[in-house]
N, CA, C and O atoms as a MOPAC input file, in Angstrom:
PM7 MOZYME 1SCF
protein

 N   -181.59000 1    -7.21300 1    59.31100 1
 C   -182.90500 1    -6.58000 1    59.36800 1
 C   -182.85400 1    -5.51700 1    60.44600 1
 O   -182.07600 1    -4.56400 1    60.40700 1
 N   -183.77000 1    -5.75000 1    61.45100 1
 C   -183.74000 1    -4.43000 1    62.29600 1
 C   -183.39200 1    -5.01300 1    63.51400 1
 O   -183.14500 1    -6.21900 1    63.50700 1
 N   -183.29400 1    -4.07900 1    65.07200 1
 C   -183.48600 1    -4.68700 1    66.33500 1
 C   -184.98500 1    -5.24700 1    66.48500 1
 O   -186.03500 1    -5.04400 1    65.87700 1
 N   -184.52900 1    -6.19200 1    67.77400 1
 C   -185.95100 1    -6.55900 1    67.80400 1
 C   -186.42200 1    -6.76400 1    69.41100 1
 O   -185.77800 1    -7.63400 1    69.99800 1
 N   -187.45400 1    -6.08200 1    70.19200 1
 C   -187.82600 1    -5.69100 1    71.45700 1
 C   -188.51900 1    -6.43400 1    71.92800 1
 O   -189.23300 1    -5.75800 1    71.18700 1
 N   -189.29200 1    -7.40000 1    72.57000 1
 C   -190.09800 1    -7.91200 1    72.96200 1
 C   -191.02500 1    -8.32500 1    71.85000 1
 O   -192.23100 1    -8.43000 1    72.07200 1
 N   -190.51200 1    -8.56200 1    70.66800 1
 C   -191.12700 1    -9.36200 1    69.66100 1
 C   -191.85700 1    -8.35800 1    68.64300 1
 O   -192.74900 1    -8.67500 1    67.85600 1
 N   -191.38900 1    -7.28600 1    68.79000 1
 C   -191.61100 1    -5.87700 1    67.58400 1
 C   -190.29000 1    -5.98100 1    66.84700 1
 O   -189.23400 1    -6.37900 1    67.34000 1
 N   -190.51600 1    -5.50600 1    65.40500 1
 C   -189.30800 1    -5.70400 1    65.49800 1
 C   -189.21200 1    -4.25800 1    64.75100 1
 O   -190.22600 1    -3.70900 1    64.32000 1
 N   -187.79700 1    -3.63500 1    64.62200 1
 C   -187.49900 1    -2.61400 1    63.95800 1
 C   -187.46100 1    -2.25400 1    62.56500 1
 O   -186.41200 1    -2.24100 1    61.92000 1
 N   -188.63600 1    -1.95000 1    62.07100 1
 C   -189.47200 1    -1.96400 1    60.25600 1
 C   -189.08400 1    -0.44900 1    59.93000 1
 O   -188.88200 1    -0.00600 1    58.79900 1
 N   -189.01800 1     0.26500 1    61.12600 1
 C   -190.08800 1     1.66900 1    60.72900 1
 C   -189.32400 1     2.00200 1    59.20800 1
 O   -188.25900 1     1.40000 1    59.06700 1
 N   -189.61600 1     2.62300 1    58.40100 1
 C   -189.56500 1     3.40700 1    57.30200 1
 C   -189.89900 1     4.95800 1    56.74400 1
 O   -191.09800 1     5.22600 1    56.66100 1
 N   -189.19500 1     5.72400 1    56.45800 1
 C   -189.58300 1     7.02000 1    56.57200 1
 C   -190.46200 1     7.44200 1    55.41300 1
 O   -191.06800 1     8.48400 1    55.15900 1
 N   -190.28300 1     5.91400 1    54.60200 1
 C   -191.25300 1     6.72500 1    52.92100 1
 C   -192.19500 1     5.67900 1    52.97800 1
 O   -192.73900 1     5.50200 1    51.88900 1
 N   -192.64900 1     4.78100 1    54.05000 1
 C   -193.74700 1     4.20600 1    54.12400 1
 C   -195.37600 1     5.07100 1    54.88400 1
 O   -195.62300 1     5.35800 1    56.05600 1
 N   -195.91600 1     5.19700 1    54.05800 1
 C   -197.08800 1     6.26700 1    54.27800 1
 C   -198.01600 1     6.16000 1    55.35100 1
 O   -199.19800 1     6.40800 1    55.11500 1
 N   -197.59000 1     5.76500 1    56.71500 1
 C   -198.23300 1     5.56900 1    57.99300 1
 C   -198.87800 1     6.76800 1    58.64500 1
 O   -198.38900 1     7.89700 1    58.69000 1
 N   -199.97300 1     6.40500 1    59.11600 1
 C   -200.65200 1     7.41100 1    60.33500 1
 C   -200.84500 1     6.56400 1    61.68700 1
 O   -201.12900 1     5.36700 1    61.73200 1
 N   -200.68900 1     7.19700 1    62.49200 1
 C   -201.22000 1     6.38600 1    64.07300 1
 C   -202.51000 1     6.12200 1    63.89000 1
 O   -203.30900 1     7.05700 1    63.83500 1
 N   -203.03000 1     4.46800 1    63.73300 1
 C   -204.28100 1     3.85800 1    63.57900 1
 C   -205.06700 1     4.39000 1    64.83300 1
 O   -206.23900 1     4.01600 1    64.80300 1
 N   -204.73900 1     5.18700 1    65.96700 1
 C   -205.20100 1     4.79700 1    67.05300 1
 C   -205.78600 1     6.75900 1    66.66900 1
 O   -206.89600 1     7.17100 1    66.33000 1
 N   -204.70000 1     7.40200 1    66.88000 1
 C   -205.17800 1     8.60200 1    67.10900 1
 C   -205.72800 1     9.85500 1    65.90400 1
 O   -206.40600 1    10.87600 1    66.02200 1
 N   -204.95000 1     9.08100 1    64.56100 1
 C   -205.42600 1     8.95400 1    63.29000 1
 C   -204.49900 1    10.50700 1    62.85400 1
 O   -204.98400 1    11.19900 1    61.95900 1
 N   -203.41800 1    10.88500 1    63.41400 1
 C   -202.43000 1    11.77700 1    63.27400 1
 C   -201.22300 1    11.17500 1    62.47000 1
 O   -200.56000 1    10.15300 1    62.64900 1
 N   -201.15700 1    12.43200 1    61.26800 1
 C   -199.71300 1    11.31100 1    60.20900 1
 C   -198.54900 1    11.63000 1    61.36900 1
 O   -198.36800 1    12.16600 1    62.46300 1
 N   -197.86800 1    10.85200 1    60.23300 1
 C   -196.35500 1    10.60100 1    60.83700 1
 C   -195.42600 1    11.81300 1    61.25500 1
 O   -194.62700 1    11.88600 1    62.18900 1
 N   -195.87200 1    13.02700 1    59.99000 1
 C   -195.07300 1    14.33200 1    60.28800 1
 C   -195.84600 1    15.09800 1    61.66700 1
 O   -195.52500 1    16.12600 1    62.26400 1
 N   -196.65000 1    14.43000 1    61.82700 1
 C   -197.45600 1    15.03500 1    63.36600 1
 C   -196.98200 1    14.18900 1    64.54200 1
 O   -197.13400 1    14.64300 1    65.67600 1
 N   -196.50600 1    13.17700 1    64.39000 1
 C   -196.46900 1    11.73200 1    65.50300 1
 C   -194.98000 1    11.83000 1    65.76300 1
 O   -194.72800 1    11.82600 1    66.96800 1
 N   -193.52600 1    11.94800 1    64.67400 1
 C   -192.54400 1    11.37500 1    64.33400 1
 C   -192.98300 1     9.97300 1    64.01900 1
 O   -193.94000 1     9.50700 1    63.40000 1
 N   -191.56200 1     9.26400 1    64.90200 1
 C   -191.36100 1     7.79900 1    64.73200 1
 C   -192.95600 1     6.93600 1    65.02500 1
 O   -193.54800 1     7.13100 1    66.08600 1
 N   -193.52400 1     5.99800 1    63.96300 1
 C   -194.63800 1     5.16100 1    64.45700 1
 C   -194.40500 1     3.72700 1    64.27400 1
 O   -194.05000 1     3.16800 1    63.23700 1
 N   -194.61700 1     3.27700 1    65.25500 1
 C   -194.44400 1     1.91300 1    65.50600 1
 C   -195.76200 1     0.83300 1    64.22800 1
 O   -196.98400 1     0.89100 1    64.36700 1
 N   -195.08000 1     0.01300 1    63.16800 1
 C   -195.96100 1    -0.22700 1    62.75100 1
 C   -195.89800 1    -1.64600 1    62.29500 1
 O   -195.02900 1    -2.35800 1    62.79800 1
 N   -197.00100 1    -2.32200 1    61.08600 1
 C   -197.00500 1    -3.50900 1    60.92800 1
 C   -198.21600 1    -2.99200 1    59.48500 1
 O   -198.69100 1    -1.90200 1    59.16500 1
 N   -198.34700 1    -4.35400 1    58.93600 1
 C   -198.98300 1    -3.86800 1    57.52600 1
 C   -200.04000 1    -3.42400 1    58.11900 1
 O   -200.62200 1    -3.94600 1    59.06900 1
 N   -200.46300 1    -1.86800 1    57.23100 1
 C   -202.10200 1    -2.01100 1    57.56400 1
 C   -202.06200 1    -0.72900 1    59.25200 1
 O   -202.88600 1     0.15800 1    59.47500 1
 N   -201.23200 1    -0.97900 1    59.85100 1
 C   -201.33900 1    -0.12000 1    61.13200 1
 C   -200.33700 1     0.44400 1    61.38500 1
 O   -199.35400 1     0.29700 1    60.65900 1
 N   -200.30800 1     1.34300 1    62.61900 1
 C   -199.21000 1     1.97000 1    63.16700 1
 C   -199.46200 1     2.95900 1    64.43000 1
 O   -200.28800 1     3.86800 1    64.35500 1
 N   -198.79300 1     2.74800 1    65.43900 1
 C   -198.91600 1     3.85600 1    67.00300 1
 C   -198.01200 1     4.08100 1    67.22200 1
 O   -196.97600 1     3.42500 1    67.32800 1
 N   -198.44400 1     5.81100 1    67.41000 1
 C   -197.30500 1     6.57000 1    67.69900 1
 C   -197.26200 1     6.68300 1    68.99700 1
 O   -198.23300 1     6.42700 1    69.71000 1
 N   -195.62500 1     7.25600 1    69.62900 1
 C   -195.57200 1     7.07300 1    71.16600 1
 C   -196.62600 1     7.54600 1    72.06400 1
 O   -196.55300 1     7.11600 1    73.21500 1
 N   -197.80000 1     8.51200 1    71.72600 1
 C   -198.41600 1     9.06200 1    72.71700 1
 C   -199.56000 1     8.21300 1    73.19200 1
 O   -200.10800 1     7.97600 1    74.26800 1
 N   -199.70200 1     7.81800 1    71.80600 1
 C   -200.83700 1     6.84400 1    72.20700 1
 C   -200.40400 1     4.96600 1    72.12400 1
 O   -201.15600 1     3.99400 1    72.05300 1
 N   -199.27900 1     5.03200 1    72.16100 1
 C   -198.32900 1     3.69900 1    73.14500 1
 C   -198.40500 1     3.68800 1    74.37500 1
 O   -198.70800 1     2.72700 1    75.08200 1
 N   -198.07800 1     4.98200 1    74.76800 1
 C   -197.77700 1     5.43300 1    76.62800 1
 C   -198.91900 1     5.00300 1    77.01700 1
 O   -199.04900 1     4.07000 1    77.80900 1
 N   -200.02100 1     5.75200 1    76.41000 1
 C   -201.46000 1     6.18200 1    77.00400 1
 C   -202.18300 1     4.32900 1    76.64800 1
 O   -203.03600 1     3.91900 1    77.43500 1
 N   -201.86100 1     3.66600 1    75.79700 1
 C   -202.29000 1     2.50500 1    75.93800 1
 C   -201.01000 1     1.15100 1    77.17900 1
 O   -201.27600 1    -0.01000 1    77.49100 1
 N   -199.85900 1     1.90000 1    77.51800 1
 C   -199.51600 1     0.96600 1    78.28100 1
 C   -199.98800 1     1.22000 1    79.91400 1
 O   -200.08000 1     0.39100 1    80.81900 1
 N   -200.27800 1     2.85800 1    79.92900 1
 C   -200.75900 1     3.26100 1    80.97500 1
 C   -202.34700 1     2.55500 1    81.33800 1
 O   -202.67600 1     2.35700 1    82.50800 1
 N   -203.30700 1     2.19600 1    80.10700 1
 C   -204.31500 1     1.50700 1    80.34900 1
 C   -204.23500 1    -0.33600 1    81.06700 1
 O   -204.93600 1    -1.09800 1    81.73300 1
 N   -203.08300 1    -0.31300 1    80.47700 1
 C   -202.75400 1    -1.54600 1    80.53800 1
 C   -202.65000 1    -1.68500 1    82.15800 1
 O   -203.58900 1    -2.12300 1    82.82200 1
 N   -201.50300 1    -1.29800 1    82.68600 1
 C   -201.50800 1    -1.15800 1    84.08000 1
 C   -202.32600 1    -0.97400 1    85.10800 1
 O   -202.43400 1    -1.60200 1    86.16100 1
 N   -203.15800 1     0.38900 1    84.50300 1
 C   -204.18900 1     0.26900 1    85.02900 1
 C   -205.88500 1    -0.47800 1    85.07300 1
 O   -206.84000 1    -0.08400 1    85.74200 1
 N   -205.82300 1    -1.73900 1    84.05300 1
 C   -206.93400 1    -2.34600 1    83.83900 1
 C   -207.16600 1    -3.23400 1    84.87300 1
 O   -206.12100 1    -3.87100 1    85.00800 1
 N   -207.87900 1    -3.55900 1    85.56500 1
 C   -208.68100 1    -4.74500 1    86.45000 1
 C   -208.60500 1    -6.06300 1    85.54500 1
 O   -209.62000 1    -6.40700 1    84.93900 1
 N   -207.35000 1    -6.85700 1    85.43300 1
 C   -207.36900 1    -8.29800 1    84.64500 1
 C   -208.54400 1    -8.75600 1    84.68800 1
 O   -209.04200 1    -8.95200 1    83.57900 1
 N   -209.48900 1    -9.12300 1    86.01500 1
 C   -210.60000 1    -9.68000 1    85.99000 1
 C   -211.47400 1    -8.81400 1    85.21900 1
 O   -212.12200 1    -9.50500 1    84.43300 1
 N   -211.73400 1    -7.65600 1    85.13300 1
 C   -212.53200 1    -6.73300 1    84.25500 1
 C   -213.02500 1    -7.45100 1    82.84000 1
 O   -212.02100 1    -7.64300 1    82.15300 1
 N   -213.76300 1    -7.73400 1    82.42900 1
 C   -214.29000 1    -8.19800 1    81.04600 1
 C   -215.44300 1    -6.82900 1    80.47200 1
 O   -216.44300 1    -7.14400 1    79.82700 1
 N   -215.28500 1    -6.03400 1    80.64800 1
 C   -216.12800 1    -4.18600 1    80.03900 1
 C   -215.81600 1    -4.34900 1    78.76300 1
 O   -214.65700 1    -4.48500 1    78.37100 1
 N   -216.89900 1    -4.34800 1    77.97400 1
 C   -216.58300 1    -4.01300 1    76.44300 1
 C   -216.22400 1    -2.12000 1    76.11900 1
 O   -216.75300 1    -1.15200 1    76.66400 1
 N   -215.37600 1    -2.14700 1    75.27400 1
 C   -215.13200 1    -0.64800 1    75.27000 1
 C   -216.10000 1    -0.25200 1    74.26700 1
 O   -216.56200 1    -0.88100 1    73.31500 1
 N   -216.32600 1     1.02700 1    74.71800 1
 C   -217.02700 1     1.63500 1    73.57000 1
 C   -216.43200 1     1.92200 1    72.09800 1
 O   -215.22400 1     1.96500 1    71.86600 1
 N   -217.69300 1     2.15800 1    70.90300 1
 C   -216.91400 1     2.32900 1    69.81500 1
 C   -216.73400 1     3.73500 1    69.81300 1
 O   -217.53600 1     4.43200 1    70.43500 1
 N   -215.47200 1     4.41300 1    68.98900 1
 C   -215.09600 1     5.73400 1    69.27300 1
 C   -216.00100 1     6.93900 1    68.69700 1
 O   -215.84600 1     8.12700 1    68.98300 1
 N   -216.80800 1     6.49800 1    67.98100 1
 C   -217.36200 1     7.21400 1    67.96000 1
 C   -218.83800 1     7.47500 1    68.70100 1
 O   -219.62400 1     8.35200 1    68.34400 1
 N   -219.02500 1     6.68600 1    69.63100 1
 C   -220.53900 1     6.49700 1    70.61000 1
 C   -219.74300 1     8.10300 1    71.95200 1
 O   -220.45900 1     8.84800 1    72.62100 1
 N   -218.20700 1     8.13300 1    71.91000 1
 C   -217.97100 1     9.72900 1    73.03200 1
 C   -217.67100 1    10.68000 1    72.17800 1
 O   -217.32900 1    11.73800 1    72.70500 1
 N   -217.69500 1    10.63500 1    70.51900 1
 C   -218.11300 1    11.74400 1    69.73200 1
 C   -218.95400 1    12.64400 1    69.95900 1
 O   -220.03700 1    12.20700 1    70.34900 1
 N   -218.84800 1    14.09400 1    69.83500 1
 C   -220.53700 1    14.58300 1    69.62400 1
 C   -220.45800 1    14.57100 1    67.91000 1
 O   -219.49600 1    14.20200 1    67.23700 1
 N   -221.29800 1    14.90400 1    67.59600 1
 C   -221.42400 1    15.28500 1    66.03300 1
 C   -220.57000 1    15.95100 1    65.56900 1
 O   -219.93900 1    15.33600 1    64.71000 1
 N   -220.23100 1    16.97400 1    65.73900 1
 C   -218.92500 1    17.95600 1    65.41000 1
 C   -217.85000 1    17.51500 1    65.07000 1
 O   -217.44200 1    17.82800 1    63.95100 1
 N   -217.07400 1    16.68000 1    65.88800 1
 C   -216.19500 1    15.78600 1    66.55200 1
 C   -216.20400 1    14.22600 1    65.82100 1
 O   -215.30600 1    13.39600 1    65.96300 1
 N   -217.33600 1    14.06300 1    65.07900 1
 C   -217.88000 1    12.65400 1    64.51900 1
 C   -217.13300 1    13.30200 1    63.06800 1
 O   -216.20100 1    12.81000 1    62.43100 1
 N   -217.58600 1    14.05800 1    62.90800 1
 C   -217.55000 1    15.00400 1    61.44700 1
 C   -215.92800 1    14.97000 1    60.84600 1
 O   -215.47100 1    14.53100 1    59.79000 1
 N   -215.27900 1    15.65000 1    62.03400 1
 C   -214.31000 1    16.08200 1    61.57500 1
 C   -213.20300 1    15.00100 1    61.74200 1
 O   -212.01200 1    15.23300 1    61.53200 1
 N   -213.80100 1    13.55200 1    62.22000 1
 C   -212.77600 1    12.57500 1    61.82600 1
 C   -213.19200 1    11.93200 1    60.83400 1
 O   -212.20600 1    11.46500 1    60.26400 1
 N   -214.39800 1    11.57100 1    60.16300 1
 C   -214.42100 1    11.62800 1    58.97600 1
 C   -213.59300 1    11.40700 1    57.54700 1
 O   -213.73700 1    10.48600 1    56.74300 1
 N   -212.83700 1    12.34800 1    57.49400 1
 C   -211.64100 1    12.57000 1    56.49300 1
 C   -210.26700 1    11.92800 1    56.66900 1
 O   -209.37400 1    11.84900 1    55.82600 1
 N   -210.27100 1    11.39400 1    58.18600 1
 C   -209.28100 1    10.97600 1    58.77900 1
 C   -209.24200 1     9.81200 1    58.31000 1
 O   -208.32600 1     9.38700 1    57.60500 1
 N   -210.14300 1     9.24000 1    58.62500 1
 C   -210.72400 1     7.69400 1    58.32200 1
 C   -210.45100 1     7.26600 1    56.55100 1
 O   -209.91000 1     6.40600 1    55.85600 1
 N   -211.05700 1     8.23300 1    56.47100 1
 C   -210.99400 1     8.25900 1    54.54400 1
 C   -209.92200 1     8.27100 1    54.21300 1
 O   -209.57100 1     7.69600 1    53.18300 1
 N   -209.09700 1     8.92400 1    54.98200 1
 C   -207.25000 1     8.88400 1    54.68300 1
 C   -206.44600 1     7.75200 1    55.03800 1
 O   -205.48100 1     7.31300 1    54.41300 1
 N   -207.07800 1     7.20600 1    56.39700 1
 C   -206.52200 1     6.17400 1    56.89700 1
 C   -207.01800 1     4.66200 1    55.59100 1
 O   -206.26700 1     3.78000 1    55.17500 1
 N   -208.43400 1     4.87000 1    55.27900 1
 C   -208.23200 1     4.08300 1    54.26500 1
 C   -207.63300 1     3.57100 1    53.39700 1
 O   -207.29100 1     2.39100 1    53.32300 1
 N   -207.37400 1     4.78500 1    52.34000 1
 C   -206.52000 1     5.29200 1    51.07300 1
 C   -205.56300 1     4.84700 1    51.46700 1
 O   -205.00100 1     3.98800 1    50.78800 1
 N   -204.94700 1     5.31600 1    52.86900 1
 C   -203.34400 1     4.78100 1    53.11300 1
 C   -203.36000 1     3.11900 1    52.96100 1
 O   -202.47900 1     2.44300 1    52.43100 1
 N   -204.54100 1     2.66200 1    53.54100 1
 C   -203.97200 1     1.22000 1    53.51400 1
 C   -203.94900 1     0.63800 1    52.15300 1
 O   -202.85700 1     0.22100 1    51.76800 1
 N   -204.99900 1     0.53400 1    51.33200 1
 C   -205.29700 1     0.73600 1    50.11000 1
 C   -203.95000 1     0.70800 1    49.46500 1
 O   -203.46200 1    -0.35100 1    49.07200 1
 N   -203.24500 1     2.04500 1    49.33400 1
 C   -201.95400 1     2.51300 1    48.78400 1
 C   -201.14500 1     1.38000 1    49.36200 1
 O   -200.54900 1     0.82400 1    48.44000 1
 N   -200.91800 1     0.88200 1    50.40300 1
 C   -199.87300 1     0.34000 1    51.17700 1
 C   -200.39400 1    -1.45400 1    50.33900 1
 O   -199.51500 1    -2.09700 1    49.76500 1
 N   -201.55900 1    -1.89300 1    50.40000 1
 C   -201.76600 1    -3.07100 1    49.91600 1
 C   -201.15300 1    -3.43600 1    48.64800 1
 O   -200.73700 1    -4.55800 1    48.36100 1
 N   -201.12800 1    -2.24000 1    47.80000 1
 C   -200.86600 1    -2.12800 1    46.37900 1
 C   -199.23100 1    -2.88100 1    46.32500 1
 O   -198.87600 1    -3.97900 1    45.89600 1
 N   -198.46800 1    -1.76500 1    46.95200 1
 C   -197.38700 1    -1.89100 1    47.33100 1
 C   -197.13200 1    -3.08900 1    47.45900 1
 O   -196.43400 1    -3.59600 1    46.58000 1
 N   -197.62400 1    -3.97000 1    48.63000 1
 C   -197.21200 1    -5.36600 1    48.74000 1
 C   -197.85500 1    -6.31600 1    47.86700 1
 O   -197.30800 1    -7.41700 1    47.93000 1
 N   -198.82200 1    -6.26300 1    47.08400 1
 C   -199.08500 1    -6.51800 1    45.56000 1
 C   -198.00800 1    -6.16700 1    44.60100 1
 O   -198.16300 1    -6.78200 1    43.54600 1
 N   -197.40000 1    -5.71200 1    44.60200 1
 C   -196.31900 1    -4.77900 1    43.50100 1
 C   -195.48500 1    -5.88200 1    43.54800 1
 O   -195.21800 1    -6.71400 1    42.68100 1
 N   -194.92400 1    -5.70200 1    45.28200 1
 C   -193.53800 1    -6.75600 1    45.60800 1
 C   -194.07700 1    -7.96800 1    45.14100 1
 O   -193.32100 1    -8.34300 1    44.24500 1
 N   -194.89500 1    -8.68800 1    45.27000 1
 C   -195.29300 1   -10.00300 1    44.83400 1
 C   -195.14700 1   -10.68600 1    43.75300 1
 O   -194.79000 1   -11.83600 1    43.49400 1
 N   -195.64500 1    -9.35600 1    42.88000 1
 C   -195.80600 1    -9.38100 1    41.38300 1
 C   -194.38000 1    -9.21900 1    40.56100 1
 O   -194.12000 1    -9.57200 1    39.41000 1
 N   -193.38000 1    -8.43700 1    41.73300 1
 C   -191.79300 1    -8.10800 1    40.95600 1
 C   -191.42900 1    -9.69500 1    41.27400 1
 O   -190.96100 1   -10.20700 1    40.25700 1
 N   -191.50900 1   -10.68200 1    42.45100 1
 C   -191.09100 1   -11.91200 1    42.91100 1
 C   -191.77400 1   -13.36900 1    41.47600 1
 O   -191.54900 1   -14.56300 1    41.27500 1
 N   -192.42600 1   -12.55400 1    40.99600 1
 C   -193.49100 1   -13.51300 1    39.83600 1
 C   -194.11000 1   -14.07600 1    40.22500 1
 O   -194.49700 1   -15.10600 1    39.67200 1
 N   -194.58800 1   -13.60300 1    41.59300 1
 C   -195.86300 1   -14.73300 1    41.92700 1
 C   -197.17100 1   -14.57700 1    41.42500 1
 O   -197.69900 1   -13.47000 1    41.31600 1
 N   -197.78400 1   -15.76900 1    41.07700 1
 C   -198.94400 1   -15.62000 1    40.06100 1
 C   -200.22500 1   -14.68400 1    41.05600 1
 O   -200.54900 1   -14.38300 1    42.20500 1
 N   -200.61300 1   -14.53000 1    39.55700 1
 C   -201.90300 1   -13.73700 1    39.97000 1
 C   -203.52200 1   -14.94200 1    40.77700 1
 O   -204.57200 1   -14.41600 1    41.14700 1
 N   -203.31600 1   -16.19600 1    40.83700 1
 C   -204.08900 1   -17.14400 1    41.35600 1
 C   -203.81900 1   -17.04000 1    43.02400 1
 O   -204.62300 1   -16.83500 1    43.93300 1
 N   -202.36800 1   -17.26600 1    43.05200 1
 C   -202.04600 1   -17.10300 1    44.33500 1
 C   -201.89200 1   -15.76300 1    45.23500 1
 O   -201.91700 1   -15.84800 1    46.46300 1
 N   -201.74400 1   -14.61700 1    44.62000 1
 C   -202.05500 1   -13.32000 1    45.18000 1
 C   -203.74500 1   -13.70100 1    45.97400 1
 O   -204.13500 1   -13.87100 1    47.12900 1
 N   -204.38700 1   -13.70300 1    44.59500 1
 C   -205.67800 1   -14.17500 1    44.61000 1
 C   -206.23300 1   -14.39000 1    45.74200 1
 O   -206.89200 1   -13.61400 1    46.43400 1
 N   -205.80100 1   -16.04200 1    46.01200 1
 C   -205.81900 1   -17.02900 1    47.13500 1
 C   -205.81300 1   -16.42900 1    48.32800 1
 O   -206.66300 1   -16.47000 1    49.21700 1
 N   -204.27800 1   -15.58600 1    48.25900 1
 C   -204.21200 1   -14.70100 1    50.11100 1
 C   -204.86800 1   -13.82200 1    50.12900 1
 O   -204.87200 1   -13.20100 1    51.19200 1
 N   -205.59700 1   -13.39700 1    49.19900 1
 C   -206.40300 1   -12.29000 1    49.60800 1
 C   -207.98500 1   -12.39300 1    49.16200 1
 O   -208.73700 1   -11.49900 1    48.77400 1
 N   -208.23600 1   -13.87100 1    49.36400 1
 C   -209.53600 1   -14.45500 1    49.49700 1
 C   -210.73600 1   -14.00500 1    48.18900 1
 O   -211.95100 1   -13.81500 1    48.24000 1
 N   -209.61000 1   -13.94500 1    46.90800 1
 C   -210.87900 1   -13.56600 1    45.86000 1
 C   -209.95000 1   -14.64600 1    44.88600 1
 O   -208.97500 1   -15.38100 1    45.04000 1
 N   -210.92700 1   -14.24100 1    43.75100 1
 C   -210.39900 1   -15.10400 1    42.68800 1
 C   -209.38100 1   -14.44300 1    41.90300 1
 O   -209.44900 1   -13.21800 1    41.79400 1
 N   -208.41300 1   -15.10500 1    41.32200 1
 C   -206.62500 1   -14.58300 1    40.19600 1
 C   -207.57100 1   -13.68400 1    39.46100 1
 O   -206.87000 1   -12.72300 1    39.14400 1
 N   -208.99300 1   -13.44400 1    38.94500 1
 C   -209.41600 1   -12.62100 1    38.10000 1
 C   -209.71400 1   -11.43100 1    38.54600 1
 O   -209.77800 1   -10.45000 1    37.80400 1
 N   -210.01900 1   -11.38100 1    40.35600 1
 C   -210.64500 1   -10.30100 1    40.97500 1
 C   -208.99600 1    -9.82000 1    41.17100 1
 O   -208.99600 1    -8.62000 1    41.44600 1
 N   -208.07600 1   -10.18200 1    41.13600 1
 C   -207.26400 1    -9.81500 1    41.82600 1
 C   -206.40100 1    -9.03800 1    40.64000 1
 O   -206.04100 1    -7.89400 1    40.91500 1
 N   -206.03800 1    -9.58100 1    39.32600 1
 C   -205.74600 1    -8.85700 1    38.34700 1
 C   -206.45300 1    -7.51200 1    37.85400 1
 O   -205.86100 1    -6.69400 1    37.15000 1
 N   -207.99800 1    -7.32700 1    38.36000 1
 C   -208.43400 1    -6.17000 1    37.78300 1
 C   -208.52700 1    -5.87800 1    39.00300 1
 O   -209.72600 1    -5.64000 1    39.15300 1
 N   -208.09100 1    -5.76400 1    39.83400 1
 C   -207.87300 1    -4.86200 1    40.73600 1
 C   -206.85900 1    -4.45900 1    41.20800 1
 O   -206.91300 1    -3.61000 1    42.09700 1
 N   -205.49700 1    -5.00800 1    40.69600 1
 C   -204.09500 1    -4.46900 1    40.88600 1
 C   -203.24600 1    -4.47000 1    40.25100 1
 O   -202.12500 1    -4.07700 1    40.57400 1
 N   -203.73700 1    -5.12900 1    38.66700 1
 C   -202.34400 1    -4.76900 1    37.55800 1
 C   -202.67800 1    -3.73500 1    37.02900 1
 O   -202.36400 1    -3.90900 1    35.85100 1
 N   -203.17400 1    -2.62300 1    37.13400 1
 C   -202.47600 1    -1.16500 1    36.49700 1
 C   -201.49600 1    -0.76500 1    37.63200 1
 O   -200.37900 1    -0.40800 1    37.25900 1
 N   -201.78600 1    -0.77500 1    39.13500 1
 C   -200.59900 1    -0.52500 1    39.86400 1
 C   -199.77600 1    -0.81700 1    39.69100 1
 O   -198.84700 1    -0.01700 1    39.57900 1
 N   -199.62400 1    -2.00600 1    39.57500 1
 C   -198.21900 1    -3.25500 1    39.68500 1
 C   -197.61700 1    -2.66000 1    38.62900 1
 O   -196.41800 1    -2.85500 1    38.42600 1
 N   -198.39600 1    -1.82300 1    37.78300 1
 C   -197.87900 1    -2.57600 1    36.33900 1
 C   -197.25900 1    -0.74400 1    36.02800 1
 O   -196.19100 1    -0.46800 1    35.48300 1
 N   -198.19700 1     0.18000 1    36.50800 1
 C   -197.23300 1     1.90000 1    37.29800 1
 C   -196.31000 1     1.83000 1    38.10000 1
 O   -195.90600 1     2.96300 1    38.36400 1
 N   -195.56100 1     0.74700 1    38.82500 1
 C   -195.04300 1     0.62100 1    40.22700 1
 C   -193.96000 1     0.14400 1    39.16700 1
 O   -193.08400 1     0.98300 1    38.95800 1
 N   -193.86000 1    -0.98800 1    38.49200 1
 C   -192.49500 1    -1.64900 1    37.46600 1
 C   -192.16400 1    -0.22600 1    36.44100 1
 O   -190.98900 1    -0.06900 1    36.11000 1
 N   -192.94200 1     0.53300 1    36.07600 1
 C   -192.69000 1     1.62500 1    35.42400 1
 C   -191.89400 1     2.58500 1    35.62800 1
 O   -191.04700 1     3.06000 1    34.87200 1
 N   -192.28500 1     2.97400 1    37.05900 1
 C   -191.83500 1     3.93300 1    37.92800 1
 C   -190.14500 1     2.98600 1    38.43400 1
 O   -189.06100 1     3.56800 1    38.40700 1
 N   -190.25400 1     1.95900 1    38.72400 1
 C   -188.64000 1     1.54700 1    39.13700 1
 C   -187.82100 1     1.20600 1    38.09300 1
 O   -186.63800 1     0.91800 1    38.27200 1
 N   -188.46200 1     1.21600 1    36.79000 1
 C   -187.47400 1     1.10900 1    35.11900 1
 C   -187.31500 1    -0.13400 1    34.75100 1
 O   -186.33600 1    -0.59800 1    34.16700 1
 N   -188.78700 1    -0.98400 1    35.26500 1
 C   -188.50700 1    -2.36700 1    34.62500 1
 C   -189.57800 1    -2.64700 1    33.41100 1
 O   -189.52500 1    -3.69800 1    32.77100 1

């Protein structure tokens, strides 16, 4: 598999469709992003979160604000689309590990199950992918 650092381990992928969850910049803007299903941080905003780290007051219990309460409107706006992308990506990326599941033959009850709906919600909502994804690899 990959190296493995303090319990990260080495996934990255260059045709896996990641953006930095944090700063919401793709990958061809970031390079390398550190990731896991669903997320991913790129080094700037690694640094800038280990630099918080160091500098936090352990005793401190401050709730952070949500990111968009130091938005102005402008600024609210134009991440927007980001978000909508960051969606889609995960979306796209869920499919994917629906796909693999479905190439392994695992039933559509138990997809189901891990993803807290019923084998019926889960078939009409991911066998035309699954079923474009076996197409696309020539099965």
């Amino acid at each position: 598999m990959g190296n493995e650092i303090g319990g990260v381990k080495d996934i990255a992928s260059a045709d896996q469709p990641f953006m930095c969850s944090f700063c919401l910049r793709s990958r061809e803007e970031t390079g390398v992003l550190v990731g896991a299903p669903a997320v991913g941080i790129c080094r700037q905003c690694a640094e800038a979160a280990l630099g918080l780290f160091h500098k936090a007051d352990p005793e401190a219990h401050s709730i952070a604000r949500a990111p968009w309460d130091i938005l102005n409107d402008a600024d609210l706006l134009r991440q927007l689309p980001r978000v909508a992308k960051a969606r889609d990506d995960v979306e796209g990326h869920l499919r994917n590990w629906v796909s693999a599941a479905r190439v392994r033959k695992l039933s559509w009850a138990s997809i189901g199950e891990s993803l807290g709906m019923s084998r019926q919600s889960a078939w009409e909502r991911f066998h035309q992918s699954t079923a474009a994804q076996r197409a696309e690899d020539g099965q």
